[in-house]
N, CA and C atoms as an extended XYZ file, in Angstrom:
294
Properties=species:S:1:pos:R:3:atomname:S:1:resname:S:1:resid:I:1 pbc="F F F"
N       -11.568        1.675      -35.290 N   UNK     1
C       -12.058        0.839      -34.219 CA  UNK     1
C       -13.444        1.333      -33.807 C   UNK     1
N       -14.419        0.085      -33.883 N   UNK     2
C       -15.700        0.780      -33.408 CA  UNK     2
C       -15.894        1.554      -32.011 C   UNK     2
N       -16.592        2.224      -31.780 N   UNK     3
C       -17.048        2.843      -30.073 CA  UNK     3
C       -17.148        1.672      -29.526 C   UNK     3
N       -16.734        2.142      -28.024 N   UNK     4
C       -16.668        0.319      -27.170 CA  UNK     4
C       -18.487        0.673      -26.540 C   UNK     4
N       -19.085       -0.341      -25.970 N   UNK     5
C       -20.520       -0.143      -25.554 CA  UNK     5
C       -20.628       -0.309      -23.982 C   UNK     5
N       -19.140       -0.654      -23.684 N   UNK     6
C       -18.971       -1.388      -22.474 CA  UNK     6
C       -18.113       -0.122      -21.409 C   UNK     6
N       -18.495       -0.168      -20.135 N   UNK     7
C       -17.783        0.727      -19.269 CA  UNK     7
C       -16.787       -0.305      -18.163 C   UNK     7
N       -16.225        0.596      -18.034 N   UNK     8
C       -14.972       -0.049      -16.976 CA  UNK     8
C       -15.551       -0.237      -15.839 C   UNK     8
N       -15.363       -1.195      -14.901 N   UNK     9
C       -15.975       -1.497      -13.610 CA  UNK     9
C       -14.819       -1.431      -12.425 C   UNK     9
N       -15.406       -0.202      -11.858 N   UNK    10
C       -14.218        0.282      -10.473 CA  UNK    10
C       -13.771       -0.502       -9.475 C   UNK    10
N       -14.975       -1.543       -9.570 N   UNK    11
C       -14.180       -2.681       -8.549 CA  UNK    11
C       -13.280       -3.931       -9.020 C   UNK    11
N       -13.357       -3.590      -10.433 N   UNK    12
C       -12.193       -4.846      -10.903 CA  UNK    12
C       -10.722       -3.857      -10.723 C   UNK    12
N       -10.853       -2.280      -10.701 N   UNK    13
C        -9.596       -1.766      -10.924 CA  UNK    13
C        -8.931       -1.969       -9.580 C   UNK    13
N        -9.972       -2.212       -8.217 N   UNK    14
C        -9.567       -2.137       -6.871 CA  UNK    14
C        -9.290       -3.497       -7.009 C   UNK    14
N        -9.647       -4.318       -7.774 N   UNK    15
C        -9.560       -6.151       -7.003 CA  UNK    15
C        -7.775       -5.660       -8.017 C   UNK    15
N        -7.380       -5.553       -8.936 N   UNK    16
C        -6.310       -5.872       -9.650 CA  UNK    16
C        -5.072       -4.647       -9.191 C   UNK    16
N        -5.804       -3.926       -8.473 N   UNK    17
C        -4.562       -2.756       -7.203 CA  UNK    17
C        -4.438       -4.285       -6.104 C   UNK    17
N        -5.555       -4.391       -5.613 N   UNK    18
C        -4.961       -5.602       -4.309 CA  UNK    18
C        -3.792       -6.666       -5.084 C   UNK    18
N        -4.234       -6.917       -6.215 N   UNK    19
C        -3.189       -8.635       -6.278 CA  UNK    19
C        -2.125       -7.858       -6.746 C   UNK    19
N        -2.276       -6.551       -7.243 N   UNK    20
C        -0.781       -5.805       -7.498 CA  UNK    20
C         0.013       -5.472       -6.159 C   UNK    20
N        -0.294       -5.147       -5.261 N   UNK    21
C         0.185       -4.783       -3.682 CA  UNK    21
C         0.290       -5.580       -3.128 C   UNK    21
N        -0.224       -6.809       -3.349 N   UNK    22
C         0.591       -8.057       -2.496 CA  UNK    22
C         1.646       -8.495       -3.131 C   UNK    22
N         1.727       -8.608       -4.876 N   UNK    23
C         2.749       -8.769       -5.711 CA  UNK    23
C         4.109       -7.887       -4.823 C   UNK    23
N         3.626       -6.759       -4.857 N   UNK    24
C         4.914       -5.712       -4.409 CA  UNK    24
C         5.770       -6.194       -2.815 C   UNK    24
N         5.161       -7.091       -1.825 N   UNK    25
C         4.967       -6.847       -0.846 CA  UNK    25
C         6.150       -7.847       -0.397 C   UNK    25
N         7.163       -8.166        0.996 N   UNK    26
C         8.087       -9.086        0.951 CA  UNK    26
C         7.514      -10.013        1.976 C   UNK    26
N         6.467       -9.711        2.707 N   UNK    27
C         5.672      -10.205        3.615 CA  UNK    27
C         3.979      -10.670        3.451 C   UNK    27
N         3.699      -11.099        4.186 N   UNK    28
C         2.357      -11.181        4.098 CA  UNK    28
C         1.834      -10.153        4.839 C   UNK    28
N         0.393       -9.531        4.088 N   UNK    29
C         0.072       -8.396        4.785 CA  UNK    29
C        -1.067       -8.444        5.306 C   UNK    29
N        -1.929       -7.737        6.022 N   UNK    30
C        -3.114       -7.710        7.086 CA  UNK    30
C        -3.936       -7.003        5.510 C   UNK    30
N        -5.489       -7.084        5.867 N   UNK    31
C        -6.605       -6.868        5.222 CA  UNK    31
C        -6.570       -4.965        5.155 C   UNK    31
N        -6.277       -4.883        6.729 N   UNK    32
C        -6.456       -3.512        7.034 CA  UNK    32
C        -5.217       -2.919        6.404 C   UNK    32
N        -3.982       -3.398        6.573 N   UNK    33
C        -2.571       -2.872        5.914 CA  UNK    33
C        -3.326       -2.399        4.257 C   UNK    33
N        -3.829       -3.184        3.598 N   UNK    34
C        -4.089       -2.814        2.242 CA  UNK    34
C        -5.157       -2.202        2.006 C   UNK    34
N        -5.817       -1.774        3.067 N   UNK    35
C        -6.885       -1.016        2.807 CA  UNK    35
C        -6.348        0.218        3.177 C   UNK    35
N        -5.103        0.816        4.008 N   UNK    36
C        -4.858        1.894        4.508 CA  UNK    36
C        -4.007        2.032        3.513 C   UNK    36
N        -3.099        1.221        2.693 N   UNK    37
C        -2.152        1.928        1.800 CA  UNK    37
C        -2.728        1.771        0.265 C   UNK    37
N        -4.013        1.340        0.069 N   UNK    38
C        -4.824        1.996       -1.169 CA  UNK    38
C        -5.868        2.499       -1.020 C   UNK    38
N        -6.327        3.047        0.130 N   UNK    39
C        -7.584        4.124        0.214 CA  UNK    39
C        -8.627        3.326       -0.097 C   UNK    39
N        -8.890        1.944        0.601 N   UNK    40
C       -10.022        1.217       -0.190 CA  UNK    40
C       -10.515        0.845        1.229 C   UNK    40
N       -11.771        0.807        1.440 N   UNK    41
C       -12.541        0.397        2.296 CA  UNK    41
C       -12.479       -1.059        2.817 C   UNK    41
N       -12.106       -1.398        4.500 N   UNK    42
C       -11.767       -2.681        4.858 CA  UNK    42
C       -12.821       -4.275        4.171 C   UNK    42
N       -14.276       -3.702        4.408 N   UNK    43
C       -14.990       -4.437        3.609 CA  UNK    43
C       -14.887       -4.916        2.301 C   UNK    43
N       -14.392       -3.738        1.436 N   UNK    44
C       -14.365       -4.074        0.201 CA  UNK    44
C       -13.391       -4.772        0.125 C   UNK    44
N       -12.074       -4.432        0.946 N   UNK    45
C       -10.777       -5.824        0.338 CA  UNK    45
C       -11.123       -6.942        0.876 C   UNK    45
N       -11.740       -6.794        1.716 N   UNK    46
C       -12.153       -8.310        2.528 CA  UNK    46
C       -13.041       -9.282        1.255 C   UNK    46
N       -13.971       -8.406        1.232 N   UNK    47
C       -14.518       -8.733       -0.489 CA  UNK    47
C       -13.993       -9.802       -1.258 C   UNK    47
N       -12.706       -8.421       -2.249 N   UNK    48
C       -12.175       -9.483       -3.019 CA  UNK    48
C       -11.027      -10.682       -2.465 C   UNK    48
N       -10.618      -10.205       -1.318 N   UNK    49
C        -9.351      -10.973       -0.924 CA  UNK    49
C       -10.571      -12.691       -0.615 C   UNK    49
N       -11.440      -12.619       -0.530 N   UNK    50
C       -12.611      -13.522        0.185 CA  UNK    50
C       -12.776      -14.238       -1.667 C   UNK    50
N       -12.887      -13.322       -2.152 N   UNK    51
C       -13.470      -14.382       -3.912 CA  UNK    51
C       -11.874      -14.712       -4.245 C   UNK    51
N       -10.778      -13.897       -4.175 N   UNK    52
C        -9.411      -14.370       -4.516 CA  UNK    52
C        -9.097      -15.689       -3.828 C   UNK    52
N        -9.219      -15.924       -2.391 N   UNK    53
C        -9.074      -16.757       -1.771 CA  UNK    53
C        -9.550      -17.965       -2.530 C   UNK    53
N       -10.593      -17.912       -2.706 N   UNK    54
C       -11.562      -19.353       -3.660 CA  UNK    54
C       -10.662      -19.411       -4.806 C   UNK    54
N       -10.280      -18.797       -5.505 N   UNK    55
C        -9.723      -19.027       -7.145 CA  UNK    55
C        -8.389      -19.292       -6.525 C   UNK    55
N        -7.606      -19.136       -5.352 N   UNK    56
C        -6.146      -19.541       -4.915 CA  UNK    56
C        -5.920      -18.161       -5.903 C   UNK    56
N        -6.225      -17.169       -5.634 N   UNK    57
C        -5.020      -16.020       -6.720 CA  UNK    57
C        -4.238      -15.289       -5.221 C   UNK    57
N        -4.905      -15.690       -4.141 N   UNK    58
C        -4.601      -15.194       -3.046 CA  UNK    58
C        -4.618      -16.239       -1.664 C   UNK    58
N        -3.037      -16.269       -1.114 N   UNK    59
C        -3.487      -17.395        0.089 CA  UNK    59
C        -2.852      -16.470        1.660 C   UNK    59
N        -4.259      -17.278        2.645 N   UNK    60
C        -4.173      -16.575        3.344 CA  UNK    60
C        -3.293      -17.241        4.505 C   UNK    60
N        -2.288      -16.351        5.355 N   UNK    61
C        -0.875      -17.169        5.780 CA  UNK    61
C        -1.502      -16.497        7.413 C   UNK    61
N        -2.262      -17.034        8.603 N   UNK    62
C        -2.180      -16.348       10.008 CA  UNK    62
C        -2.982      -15.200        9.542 C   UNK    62
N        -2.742      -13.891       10.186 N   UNK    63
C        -3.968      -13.374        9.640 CA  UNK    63
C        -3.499      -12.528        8.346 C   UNK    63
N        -2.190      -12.958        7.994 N   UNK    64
C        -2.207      -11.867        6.663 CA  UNK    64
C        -2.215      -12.861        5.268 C   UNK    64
N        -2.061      -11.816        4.392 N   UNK    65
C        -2.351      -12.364        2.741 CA  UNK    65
C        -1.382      -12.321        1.904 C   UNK    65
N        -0.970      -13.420        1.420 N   UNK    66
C         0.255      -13.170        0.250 CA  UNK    66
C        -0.307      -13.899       -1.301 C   UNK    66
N         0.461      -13.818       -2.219 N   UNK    67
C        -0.317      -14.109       -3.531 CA  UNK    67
C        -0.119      -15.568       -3.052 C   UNK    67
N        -1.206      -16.084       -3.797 N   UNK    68
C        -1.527      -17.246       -3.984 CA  UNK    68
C        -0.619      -18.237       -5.240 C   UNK    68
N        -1.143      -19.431       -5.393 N   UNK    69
C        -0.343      -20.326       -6.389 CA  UNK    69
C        -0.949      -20.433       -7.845 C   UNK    69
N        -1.879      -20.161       -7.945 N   UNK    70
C        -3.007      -19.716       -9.145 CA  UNK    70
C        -2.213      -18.783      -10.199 C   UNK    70
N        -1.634      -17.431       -9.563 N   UNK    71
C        -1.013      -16.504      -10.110 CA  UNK    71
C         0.344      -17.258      -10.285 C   UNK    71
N         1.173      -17.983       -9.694 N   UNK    72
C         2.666      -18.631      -10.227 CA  UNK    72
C         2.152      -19.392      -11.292 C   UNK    72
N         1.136      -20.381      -10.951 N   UNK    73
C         0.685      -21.342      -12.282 CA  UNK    73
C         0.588      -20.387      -13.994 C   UNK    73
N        -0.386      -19.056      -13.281 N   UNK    74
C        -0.427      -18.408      -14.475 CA  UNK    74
C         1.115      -18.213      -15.449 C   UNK    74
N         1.500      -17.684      -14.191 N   UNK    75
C         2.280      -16.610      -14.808 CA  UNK    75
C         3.474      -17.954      -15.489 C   UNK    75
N         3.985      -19.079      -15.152 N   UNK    76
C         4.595      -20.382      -15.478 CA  UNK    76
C         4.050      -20.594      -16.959 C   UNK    76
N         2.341      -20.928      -16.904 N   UNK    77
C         1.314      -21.090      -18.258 CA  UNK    77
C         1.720      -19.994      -19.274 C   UNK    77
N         2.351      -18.776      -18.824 N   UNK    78
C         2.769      -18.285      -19.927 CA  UNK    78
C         4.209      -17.823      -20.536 C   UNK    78
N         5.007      -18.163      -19.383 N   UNK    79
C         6.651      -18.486      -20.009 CA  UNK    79
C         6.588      -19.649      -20.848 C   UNK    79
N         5.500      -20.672      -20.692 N   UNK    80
C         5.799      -21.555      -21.221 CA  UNK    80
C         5.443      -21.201      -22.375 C   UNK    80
N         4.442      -20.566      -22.944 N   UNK    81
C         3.854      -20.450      -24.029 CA  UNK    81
C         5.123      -19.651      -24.607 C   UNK    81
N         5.264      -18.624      -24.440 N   UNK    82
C         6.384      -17.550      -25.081 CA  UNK    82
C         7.541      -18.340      -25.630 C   UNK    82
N         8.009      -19.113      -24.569 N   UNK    83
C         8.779      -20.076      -24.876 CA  UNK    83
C         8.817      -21.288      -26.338 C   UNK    83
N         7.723      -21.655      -26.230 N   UNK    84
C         7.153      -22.841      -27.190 CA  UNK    84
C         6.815      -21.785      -28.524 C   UNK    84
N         6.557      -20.380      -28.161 N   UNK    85
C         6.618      -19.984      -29.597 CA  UNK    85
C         8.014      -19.335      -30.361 C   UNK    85
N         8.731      -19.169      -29.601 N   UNK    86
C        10.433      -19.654      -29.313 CA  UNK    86
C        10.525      -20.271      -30.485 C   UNK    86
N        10.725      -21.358      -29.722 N   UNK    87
C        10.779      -22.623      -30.144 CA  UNK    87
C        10.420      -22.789      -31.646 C   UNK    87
N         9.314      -22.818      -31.884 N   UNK    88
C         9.036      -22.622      -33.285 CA  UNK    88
C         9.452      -22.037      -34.302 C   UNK    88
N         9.263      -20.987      -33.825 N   UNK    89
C        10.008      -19.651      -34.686 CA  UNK    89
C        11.297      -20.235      -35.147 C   UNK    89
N        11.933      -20.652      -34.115 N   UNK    90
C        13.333      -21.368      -34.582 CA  UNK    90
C        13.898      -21.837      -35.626 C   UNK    90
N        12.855      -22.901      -35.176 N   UNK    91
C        12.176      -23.997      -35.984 CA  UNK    91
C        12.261      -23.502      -37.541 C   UNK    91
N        11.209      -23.066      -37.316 N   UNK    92
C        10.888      -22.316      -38.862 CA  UNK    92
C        12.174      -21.417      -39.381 C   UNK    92
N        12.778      -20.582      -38.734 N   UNK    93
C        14.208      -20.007      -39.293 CA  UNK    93
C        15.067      -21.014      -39.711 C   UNK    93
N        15.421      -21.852      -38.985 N   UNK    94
C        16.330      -22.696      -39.627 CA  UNK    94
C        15.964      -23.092      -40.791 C   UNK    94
N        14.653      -23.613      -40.740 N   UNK    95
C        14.041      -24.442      -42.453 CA  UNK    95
C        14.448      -23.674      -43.210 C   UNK    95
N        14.138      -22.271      -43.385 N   UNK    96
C        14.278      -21.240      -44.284 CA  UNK    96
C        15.159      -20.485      -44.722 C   UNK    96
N        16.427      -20.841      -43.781 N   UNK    97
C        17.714      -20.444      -43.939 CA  UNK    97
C        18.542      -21.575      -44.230 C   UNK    97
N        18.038      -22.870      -44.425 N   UNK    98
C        18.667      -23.525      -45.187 CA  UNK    98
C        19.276      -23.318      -47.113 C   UNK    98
C-alpha cells in the first residue's frame, strides 16, 4: 500500500465523538452536557452540532440535541443494500445448485 499524503483532521474526530454520544444517549442532551462529557470546548460543539443541524444528522428538540433523521435514512440506505445483496447472492446459489 502506497504512503497516504493525507493527515487526519482533529475536528472530524470531535464532529464523529458528538454524533457518537448522542447515538449513546436515551435523551436529548444540552450543547454544554457534551462538551463536559467529551472534553471539547462549548464553541466547538456548537460548531458542529450548528453544520449537523443543516445536513438533519442532528435535530434540535427545546434546548437539547438528539440524532437527527439523515442518520436513520442512512443507516435504513444501508440495510437495504446488505439486504438486496442478500438477495442476490441467493439468487445466484440457487442457479448454481441446481
Amino acid at each position: 500500500m502506497a504512503k497516504s499524503t493525507y493527515k487526519r483532521c482533529e475536528s472530524d474526530r470531535k464532529f464523529t465523538e458528538i454524533i457518537e454520544f448522542l447515538h449513546q444517549q436515551i435523551k436529548p442532551v444540552t450543547a454544554n452536557e457534551i462538551a463536559v462529557a467529551l472534553e471539547i470546548p462549548s464553541g466547538t460543539v456548537m460548531t458542529k452540532i450548528a453544520w449537523a443541524i443543516d445536513c438533519r444528522w442532528i435535530r434540535q428538540t427545546g434546548d437539547g440535541f438528539e440524532p437527527g433523521p439523515a442518520i436513520a435514512a442512512m443507516h435504513a440506505g444501508y440495510v437495504h443494500g446488505l439486504k438486496s445483496r442478500i438477495n442476490g447472492l441467493q439468487s445466484e446459489l440457487t442457479t448454481v445448485e441446481v
